[in-house]
Each structure stands twice: as C-alpha cells, then as structure tokens.
C-alpha positions as CSV (number, residue, x, y, z in Angstrom):
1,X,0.0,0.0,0.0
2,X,0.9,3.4,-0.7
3,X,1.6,6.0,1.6
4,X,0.0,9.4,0.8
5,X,2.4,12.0,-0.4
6,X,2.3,14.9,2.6
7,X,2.0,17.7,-0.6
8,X,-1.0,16.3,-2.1
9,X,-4.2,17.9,-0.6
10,X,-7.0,15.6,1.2
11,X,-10.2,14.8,-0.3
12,X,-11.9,17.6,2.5
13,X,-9.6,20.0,1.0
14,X,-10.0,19.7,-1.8
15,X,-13.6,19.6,-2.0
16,X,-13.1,23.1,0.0
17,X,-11.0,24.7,-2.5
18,X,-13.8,23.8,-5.6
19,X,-15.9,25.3,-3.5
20,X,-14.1,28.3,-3.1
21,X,-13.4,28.7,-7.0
22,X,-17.0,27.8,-7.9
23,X,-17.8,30.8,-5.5
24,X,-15.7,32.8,-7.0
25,X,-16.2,32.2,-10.5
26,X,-19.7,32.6,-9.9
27,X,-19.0,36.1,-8.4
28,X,-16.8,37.4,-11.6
29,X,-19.2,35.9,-13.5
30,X,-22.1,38.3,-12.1
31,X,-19.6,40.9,-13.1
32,X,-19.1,40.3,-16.4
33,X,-23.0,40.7,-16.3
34,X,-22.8,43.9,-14.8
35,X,-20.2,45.1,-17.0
36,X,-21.9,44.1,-19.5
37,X,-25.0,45.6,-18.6
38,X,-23.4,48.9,-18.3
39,X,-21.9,48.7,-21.8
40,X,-25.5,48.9,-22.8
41,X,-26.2,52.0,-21.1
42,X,-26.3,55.4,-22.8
43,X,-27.6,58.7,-22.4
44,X,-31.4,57.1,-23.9
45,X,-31.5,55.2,-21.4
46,X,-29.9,56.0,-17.9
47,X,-28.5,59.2,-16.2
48,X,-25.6,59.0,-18.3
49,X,-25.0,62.5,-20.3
50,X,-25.3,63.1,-23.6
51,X,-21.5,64.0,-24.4
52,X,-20.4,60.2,-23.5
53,X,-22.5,59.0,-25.5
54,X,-20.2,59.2,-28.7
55,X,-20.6,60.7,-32.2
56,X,-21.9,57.1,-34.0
57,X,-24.3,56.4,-30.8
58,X,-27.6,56.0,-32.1
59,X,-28.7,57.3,-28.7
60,X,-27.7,60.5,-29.8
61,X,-31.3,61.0,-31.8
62,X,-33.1,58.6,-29.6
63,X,-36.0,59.7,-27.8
64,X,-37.9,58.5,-25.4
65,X,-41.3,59.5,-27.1
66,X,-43.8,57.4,-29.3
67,X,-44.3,58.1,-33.1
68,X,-47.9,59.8,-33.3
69,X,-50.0,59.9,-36.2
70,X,-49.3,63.4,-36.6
71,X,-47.6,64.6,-39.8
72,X,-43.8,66.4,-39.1
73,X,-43.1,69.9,-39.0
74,X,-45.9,72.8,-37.5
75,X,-49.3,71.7,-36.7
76,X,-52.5,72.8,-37.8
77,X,-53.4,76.0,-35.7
78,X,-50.1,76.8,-35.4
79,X,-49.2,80.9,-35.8
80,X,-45.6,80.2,-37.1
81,X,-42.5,82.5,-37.4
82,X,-42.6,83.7,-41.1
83,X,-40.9,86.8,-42.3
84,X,-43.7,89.6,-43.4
85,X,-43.5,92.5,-44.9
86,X,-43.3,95.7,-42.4
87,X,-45.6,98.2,-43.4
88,X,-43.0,101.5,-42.7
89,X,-40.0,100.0,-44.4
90,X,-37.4,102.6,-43.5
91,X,-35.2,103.1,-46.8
92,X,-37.0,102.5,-50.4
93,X,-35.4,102.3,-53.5
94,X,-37.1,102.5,-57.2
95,X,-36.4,100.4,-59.9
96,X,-37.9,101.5,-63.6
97,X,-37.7,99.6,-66.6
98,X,-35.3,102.2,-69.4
99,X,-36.6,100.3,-72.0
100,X,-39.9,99.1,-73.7
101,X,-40.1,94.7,-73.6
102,X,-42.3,95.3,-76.4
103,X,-40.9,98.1,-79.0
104,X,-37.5,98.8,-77.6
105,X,-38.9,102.5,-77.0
106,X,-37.2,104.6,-73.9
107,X,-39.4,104.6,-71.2
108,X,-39.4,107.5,-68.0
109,X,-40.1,107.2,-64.4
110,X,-43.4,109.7,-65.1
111,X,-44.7,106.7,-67.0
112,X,-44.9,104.4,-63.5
113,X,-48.7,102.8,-63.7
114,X,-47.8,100.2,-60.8
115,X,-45.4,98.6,-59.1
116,X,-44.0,95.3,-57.0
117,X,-42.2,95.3,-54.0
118,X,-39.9,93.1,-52.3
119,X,-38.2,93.5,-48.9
120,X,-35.0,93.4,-47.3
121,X,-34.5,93.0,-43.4
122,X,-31.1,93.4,-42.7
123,X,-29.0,94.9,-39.5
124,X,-27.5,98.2,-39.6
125,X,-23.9,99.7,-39.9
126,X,-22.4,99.6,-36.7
127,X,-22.5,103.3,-35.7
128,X,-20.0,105.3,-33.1
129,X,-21.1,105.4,-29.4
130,X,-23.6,107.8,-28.4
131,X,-21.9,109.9,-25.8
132,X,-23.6,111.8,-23.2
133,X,-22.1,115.0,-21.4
134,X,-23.9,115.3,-18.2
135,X,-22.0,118.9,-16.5
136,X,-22.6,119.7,-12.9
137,X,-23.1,123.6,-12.9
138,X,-21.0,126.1,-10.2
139,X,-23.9,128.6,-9.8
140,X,-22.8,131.8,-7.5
141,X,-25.9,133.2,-4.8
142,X,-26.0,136.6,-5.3
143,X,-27.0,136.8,-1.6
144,X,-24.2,135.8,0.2
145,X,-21.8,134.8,-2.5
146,X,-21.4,131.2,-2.1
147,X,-21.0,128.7,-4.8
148,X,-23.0,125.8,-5.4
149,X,-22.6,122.8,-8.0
150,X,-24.9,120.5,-9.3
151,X,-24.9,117.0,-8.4
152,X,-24.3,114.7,-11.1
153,X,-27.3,112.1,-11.9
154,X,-27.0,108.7,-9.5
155,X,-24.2,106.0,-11.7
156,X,-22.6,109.1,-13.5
157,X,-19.4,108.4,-11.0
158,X,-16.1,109.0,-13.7
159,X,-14.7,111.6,-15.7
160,X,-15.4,108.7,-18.3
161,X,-17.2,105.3,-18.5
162,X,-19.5,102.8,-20.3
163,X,-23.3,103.3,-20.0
164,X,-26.0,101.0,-18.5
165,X,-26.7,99.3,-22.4
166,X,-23.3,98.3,-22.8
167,X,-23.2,96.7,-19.2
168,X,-26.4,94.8,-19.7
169,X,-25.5,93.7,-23.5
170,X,-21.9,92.7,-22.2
171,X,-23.6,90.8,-19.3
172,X,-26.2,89.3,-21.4
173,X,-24.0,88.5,-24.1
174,X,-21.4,86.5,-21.2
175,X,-23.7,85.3,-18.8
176,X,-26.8,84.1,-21.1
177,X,-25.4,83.2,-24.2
178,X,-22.4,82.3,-22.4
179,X,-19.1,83.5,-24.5
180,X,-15.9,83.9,-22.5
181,X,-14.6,87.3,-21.6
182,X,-12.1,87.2,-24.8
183,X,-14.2,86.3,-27.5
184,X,-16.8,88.9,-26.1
185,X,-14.2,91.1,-25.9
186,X,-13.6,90.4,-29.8
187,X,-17.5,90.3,-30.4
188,X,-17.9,93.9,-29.6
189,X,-14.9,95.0,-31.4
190,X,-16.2,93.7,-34.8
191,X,-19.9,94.1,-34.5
192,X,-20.5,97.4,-31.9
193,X,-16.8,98.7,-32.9
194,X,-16.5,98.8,-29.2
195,X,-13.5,98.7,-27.5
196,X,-13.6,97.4,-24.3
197,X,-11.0,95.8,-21.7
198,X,-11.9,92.0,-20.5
199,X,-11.1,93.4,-17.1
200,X,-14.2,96.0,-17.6
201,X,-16.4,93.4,-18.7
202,X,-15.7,91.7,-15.4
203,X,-16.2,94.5,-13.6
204,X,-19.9,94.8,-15.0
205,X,-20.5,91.4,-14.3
206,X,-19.5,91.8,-10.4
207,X,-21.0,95.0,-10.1
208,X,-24.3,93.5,-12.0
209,X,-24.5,90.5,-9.2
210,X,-24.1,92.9,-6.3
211,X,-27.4,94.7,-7.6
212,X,-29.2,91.8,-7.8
213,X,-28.7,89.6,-4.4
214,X,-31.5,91.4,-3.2
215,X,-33.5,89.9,-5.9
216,X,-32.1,86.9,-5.5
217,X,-33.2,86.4,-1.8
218,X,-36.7,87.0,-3.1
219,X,-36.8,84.8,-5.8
220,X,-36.0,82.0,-2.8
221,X,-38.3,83.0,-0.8
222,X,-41.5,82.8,-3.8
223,X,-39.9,79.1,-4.6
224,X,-39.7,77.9,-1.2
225,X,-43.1,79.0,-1.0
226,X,-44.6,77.8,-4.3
227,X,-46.9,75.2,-4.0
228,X,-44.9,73.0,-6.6
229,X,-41.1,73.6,-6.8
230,X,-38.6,71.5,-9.0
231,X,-34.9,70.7,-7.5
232,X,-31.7,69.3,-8.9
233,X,-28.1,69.4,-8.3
234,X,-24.8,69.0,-10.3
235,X,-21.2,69.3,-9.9
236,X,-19.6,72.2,-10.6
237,X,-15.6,72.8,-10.8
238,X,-14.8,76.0,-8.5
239,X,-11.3,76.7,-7.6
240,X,-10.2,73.3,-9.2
241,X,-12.6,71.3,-6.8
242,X,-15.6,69.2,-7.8
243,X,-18.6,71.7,-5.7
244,X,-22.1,71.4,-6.6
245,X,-24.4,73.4,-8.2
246,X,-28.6,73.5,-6.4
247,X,-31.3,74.7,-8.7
248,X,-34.7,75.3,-7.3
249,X,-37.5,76.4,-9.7
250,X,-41.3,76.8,-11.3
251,X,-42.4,77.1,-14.5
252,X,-42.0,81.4,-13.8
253,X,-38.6,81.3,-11.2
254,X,-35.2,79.9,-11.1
255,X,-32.5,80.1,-8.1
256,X,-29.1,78.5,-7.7
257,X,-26.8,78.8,-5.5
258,X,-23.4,77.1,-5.4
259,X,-22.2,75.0,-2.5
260,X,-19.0,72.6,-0.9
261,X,-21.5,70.0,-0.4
262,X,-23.9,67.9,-2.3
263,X,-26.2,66.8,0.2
264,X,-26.5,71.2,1.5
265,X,-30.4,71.3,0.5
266,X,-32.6,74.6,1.2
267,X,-33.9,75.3,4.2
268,X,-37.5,76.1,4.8
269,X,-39.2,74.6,1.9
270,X,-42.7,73.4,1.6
271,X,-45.5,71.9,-0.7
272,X,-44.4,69.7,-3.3
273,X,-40.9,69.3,-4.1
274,X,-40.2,66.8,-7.7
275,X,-36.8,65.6,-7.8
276,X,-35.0,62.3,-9.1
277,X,-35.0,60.2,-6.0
278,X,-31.8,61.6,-4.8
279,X,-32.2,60.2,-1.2
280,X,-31.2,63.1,0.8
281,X,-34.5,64.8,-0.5
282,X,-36.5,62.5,1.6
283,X,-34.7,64.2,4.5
284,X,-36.8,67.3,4.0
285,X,-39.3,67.9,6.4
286,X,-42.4,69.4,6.0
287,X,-42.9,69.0,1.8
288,X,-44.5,66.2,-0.2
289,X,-42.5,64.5,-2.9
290,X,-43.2,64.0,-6.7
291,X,-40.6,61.6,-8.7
292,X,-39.7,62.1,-12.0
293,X,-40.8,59.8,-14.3
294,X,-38.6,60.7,-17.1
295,X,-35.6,58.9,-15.5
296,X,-38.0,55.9,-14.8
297,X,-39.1,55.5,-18.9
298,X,-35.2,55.6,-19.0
299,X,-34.5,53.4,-16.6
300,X,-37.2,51.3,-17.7
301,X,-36.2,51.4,-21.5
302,X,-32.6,49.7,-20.1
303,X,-34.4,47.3,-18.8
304,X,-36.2,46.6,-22.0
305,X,-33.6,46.6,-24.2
306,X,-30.8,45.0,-21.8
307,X,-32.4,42.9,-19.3
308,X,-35.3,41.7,-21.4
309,X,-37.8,42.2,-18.9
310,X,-41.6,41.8,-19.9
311,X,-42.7,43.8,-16.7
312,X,-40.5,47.1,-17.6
313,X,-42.4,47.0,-20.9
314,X,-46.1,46.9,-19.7
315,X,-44.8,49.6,-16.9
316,X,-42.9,51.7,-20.0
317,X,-46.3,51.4,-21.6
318,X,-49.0,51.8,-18.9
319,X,-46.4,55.6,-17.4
320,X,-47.0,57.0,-21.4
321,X,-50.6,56.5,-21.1
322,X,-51.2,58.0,-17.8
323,X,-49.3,60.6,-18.6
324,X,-51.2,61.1,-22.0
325,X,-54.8,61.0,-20.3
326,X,-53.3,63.7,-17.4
327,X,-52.0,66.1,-20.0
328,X,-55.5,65.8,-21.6
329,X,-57.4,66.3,-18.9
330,X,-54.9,69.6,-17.9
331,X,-55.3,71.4,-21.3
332,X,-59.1,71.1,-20.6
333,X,-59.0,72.2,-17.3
334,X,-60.8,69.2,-15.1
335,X,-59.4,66.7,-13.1
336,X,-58.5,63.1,-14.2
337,X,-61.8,61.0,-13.3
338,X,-61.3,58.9,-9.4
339,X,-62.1,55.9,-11.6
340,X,-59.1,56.0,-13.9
341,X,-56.8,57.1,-11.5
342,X,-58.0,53.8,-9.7
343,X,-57.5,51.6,-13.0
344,X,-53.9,53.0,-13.5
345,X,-53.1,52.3,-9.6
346,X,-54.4,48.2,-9.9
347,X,-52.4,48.3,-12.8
348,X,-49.4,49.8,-11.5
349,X,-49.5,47.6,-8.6
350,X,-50.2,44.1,-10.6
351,X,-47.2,45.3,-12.9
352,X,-44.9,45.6,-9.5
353,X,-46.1,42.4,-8.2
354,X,-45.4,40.5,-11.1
355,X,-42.1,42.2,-11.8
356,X,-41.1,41.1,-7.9
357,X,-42.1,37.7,-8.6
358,X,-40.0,37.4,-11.8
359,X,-37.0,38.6,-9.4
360,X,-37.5,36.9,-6.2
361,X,-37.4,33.4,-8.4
362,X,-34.0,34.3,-9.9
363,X,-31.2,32.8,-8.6
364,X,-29.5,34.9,-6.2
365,X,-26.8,37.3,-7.6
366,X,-23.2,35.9,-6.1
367,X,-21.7,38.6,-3.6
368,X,-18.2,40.4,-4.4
369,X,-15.0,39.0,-3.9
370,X,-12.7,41.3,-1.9
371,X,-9.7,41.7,-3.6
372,X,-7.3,40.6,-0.5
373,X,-7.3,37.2,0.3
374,X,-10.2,36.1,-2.1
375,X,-13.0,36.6,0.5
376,X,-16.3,36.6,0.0
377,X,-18.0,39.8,1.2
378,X,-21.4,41.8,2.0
379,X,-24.7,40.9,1.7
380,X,-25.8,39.5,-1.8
381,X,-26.6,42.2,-4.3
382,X,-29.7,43.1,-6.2
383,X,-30.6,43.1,-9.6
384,X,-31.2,46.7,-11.0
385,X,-34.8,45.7,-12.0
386,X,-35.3,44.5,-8.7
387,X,-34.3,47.8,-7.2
388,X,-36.3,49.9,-9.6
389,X,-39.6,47.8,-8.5
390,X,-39.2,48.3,-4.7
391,X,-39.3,51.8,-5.1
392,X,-42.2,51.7,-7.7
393,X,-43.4,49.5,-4.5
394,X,-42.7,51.7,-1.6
395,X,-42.8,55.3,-3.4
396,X,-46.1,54.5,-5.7
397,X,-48.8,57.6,-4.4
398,X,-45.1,59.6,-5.2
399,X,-44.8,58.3,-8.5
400,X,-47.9,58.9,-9.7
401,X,-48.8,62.1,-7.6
402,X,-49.5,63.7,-10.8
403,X,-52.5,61.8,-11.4
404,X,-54.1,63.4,-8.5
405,X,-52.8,66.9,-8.9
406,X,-52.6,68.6,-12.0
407,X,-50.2,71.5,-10.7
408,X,-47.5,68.3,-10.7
409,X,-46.0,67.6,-13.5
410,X,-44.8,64.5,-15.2
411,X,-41.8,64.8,-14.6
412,X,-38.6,66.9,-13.4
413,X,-37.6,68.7,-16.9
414,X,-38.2,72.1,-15.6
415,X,-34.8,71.5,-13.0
416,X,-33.4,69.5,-15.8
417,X,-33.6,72.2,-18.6
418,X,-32.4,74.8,-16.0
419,X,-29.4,72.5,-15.2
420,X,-28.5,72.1,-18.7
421,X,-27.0,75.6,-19.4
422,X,-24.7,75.2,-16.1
423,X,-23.5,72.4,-17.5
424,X,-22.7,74.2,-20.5
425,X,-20.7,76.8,-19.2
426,X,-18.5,74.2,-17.3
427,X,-17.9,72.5,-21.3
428,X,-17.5,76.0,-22.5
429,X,-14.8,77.2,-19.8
430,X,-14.3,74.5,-17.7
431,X,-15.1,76.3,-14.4
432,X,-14.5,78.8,-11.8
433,X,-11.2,80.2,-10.3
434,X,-13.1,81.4,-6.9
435,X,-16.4,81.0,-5.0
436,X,-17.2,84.5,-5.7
437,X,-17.0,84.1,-9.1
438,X,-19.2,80.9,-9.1
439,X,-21.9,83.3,-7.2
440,X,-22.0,85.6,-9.1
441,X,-22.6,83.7,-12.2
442,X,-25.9,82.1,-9.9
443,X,-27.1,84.8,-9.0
444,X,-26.8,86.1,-12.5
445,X,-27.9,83.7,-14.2
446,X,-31.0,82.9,-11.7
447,X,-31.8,86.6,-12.9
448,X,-31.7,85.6,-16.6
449,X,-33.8,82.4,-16.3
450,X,-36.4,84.3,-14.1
451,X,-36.4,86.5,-16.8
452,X,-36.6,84.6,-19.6
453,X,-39.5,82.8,-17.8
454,X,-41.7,86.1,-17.5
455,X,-41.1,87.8,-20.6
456,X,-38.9,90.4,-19.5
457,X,-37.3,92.0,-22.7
458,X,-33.7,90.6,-20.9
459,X,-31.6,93.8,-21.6
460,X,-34.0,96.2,-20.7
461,X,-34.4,94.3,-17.5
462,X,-31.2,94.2,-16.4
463,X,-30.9,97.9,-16.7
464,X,-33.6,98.3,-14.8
465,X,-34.5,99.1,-10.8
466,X,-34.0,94.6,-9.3
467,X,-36.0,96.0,-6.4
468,X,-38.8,97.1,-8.7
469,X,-38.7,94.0,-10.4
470,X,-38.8,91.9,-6.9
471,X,-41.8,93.7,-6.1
472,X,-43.4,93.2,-9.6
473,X,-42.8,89.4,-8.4
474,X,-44.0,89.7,-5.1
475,X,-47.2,91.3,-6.7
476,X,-47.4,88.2,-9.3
C-alpha cells in the first residue's frame, strides 16, 4: 500500500477549494453581467449624459417619445414665425424699366402705372457710441456769494465710462449666451466697434451680481413658497474642486446657489418638491415629494432593451398612457376621473407584483469577492430591476402624484432644462477660479432664467431698478 504524499491535498480539502473557485467564479461571472450591462447604457436610457454618448451612438437621436400619427413639421393651428413685410420699411429704393419689352422704345419714371415690391431685413452699420455729457453747474448766490454745483445724476461716477446698455449687452452676451470674456471682448470690437478691456467686462458682471442679491433672496423666498417647486443638483468645478451646483424652480422662477456640499439642500421649503429620488430629499421635512418619471421610462427602456424584462415593458407602456390622459385632462382644465386614476393604480400595482415575482425566483446574484485574500464579502446584491420595482413599491402615491394633482407635472424637466446651461458653461470654460466668481454667475444667471420665464425683454431688464422688479414678483 501506498503512503500518501504529505504535498497532495486531502479529499476535504479539496472539495473546499472547488468550492471556493466555484464561489468565485460565480462572483466574476455576475460581473461580467454587470459590465456588461453597463456597456448597454447610454444617455437614452440612464443618467448617463449626452456627451459620452459618442458621435456614432444612435442614442444621440433617440428619444424617449412614441411616433404619433401626426404629420412632421408645425401643426394645424399653429401661428408660425414667417418673415412679413413691415408696413413703414425705413429706406425705399425704385427700380424703372429704361426700355420698352415690347418696342425697344425709352421709357421714363413719369410713365410708373404700378409697381412690386420686395423686402430686405437686414442689420444696420455699426455706428459710433452715443456719448452723453452730463456737466454739474458752479452757480454763485447773489445773496451771500457762495457757490453751489450741481450734483451729477445717481451712476454718473467717472470723468469717463461705459453706460448701463453696454453693461447689460456685455452681461447678457457673457452670462446668457455664455461666451468667454475674450471672444466677447472680440465680439464687440467687430460688430459694436466697441473697444472694451476684458477686465471691464468683469467689472460689469461683479457689479451687475451685487445689484441683484437682493432679488435673489426673493426669488427664494417665492420658490420655497410655491406650491410645486422643482430641484436638482450637479457638480460644478470651482477653484479646481468638484462643488455642486442647487437649482430650485417653477415654471415662472429659477434660483441657484453654489455650495461645498452635495447633500447642502434649502432650508424652509414646503409643498411639493419633484426631484430624481436623490435620497437626501427625503430628509426634508415638511414637503411632499413628486418623482420624476422621465428617469423611470429611462431606466425602464434599459431594462427593455438589456435585461429583457416583460414587466419594464407593460410599466414603459401603462407611465406613457397616464401621462397622455393627465396632460388631456390639464389642457381642458378638469381633473382626471377617481375611476381612472383607480385603474392605472391596480395596474401599477399588478405590474410591480409581477415584476417582484419574476426577481424573487431568480437565482440569487453571487456577492463580491474582496480583492485581499479572495474573501467573500457583503450581503448578496440586487438586480437593478429589482431595485427599480421596490421603489415603484414603496414610493407609488409619489410616483404617480400627478395623477391626483394637476399642478404636478410628469416629470422633473423644468430643474433638468435649468441645469443644462450650467453644464454648458462648465464645457465651455471648464469652471470657476473662486467662490465669488461661481456666485456671481448664480445669482446672475438665476436673474436671466427668471427672466426669460416672465417675458422680461432681458436687456432692458437688467438695466432696470431689481428692487422694482422683486416687487413686480411679489405682486405676481
């Protein structure tokens, strides 16, 4: 009989160390899955941006709407932007016909019978600055002989300087349309024939954002008060640091305001806030939530495409036609009927039930494998769908809150479309020397959107009073 080399492992270990393999391979297989899985995501169909989404990425004219049987291009009713003929055209010039089309024979202006016209809009020459001499006045009493001069009107402060127009079209021109100080500085040279120092265009901008905290502090105040408020956040570079960016906003009011942290919400909000399910917004006290349901059809579309799950399609499908029979009912002004919001509810909660069943009999996902030793680790992950249906489960009247309230919308665009331009000026730039500098551009650009949103004429409103402009708010 043999003896049993001492190297060769016993039958007990071995069986442990197949064990331990098959544990493992079982965990790097689940992350091949997941790799995998995230190979399939794109900007269509996750919270991934646009930008990384490539230049041949289909997902780049993806949408997440359903083809309608309405034709392309403007619909019937619609007023359209043609160009028209202005009735007071400021320059005319004639054209008359020298000779006859029939007999060759001269032919005079005095033999006009009728004529055609044609129009040209076009821009005007740039022209010199208009420069206004305001002269304070040394007038002598004849009583007593003292002299007395005339106080200069209030922002008249220099021998010389640029008027309130040029400020607002330099801060507009920087702040909204979001061109860096040199190539504004270039911009006014060839189209205004304006010469003007980058360091004076900064100085508008700083001295613009000082006017307007006041306004800003109001505009907070009317959101945190607003019945239905929007919030997002996004990183912002400030000082070569990752900060972050907080938008809060209606359909008629936009604040930001920059911060070190993330998870820094506003204070003192109340009603309804929508959001993403960020988790630190369930922290708020005192407000009601909304989700957004845009980032669910996403969500739910990777599922679709990805995962191949059945119960992400009927919940893709049954979110597009609630939100179809609420936008109806809003444009004509009732309220969805108690018995469809009922229907869409059963159906919404036999759509998570059978999604959880589908998950709950899947094999469990293997946990992760530390990277020291080969250990296994942590509790056993899972599945994304499986996430996405517990909170359908446990956030449903949130969901679907704009079924009952038509003030709430369908989803959290509003934030979203605010967020974009930041973003923007981060691609455009690529962020902020110092905190100041960060504020300022919130608080101006809070002012812009604001703005935009009530049909301010921009550059006349930033020349204008902000206080009078807070109380035209406040009066709203």
């Amino acid at each position: 009989m043999v003896a049993e080399s001492p190297d060769v492992p016993s039958r007990e270990e071995l069986i442990a160390l197949i064990q331990a393999q098959a544990a493992q391979i079982a965990a790097l297989m689940t992350r091949v899955a997941e790799l995998e899985r995230r190979l399939g995501l794109n900007s269509s169909n996750s919270g991934k941006p646009p930008s990384s989404d490539g230049l041949r990425n289909p997902a780049r004219v993806a949408s997440l709407r359903e083809r309608s049987a309405k034709k392309p291009g403007g619909q019937k009713g619609h007023a359209g932007e043609t160009l028209r003929q202005s009735s007071e055209p400021d320059a005319i010039v004639d054209h008359f016909p020298s000779i006859c089309s029939g007999c060759g024979g001269a032919l005079t202006p005095g033999m006009a019978l009728d004529h055609a016209a044609r129009q040209v809009h076009d821009l005007p020459e740039p022209r010199p600055l208009v420069v206004t001499e305001h002269r304070a006045h040394v007038c002598q009493c004849a009583g007593c002989g003292a002299r007395t001069r005339g106080t200069f009107p209030e922002g008249v402060n220099a021998p010389a300087q640029y008027g309130a127009r040029i400020a607002a079209f330099a801060v507009y021109l920087m702040h909204q349309q979001l061109l860096p100080q040199k190539r504004l500085v270039a911009l006014m040279i060839d189209l205004l024939g304006v010469r003007i120092a980058a360091a004076t265009i900064e100085g508008m901008s700083r001295a613009c954002a000082a006017r307007l905290k006041g306004f800003s502090e109001t505009v907070r105040g009317l959101v945190a008060d607003a019945p239905v408020k929007h919030m997002d956040e996004t990183g912002f570079r400030i000082g070569g640091k990752t900060q972050w960016l907080h938008v809060a906003c209606t359909i008629l009011l936009t604040f930001y305001r920059t911060c070190a942290k993330r998870g820094s919400l506003l204070a003192g909000m109340t009603g309804i806030v929508v959001h993403d399910h960020w988790k630190p917004y369930y922290t708020m006290t005192g407000v009601l939530h909304a989700l957004c349901n845009a980032h669910h059809l996403r969500e739910l579309k990777a599922l679709v495409e990805i995962e191949k799950e059945d119960w992400a399609r009927q919940m893709q499908r049954l979110l597009r036609r609630a939100c179809h029979a609420a936008n109806i009912a809003r444009e004509g002004g009732v309220p969805l009927k108690p018995g469809l919001v009922a229907c869409v509810e059963r159906r919404h909660d036999a759509i998570v039930a059978a999604g959880l069943a589908f998950h709950e009999a899947q094999p469990p996902l293997a946990r992760a494998v530390a990277k020291r030793g080969g250990k296994i680790r942590g509790r056993a992950p899972r599945r994304t769908g499986h996430n996405l249906l517990l909170r359908f489960l446990t956030r449903r009247d949130d969901t679907l809150r704009f079924l009952h309230d038509p003030a709430v919308p369908f989803s959290n665009n509003e934030a979203e479309r605010d967020v974009r331009m930041m973003k923007l000026r981060m691609k455009i730039s690529g962020g902020f020397r110092s905190l100041e500098g960060a504020a300022d551009f919130a608080t101006i650009r809070g002012f812009l959107s604001t703005a935009r949103k009530q049909g301010w004429n921009i550059i006349e409103a930033l020349r204008q009073n902000p206080d009078d402009l807070a109380k035209t708010l406040r009066a709203a």
